[in-house]
N, C-alpha and C positions, 0 to 999 in steps of 0.2 A: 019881376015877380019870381021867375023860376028861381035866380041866384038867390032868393032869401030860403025861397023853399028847400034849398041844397043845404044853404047852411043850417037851418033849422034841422033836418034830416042828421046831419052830420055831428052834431052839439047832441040830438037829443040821443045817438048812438053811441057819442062818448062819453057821455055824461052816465050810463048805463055801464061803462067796461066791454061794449059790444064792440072788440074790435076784428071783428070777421064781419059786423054789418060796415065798419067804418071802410073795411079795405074793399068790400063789397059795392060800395058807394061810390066810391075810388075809383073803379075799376069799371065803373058805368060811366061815370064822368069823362073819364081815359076813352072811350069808344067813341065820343061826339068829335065832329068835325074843330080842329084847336089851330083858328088864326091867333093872333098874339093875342089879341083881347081876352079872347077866352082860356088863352094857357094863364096867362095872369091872373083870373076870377081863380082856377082849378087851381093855381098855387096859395090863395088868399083863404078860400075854400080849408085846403086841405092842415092851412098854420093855424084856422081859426079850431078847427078838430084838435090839432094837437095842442091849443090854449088848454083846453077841456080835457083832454086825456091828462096835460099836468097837473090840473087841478083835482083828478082821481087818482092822480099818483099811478098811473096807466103808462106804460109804455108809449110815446109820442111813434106816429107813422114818419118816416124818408118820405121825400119828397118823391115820385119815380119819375123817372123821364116820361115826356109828356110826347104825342104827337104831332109832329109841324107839317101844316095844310099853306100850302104856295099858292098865292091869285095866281092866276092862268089867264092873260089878257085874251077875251073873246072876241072882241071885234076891238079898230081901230080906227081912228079919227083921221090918219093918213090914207086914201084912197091910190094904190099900187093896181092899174090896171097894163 
């Protein structure tokens, strides 16, 4: 649910020429915790925006580097006493 709400967000600010809400959005999405999956959505995300900024003949956003969040094994299955 949230991922549609992103993209709807995202479309209905480029679809406006609001590209200070688009990088804005961007830039929120950029702060959330990014295992692969969700750099993936933040990339899908961010080409579906620039569909819509092409299609207003808008300037299309770079992709920007993204943050990569590493599992940190918390406990394990091998017991070392």
């Amino acid at each position: 649910m949230r991922y549609k709400a992103w993209e709807a967000l995202l479309i209905e600010r480029a679809k406006v020429r609001d590209l200070a809400g688009v990088v804005k959005a961007v830039d929120c999405l950029r702060a959330m915790p990014m295992f692969a999956g969700i750099r993936m959505q933040v990339v899908k995300l961010i080409a579906e925006a620039n569909k819509m900024l092409g299609k207003v003949k808008a300037k299309p956003l770079e992709i920007p580097s993204l943050p990569v969040m590493r599992m940190i094994e918390l406990w394990s299955d091998k017991h070392e006493f």
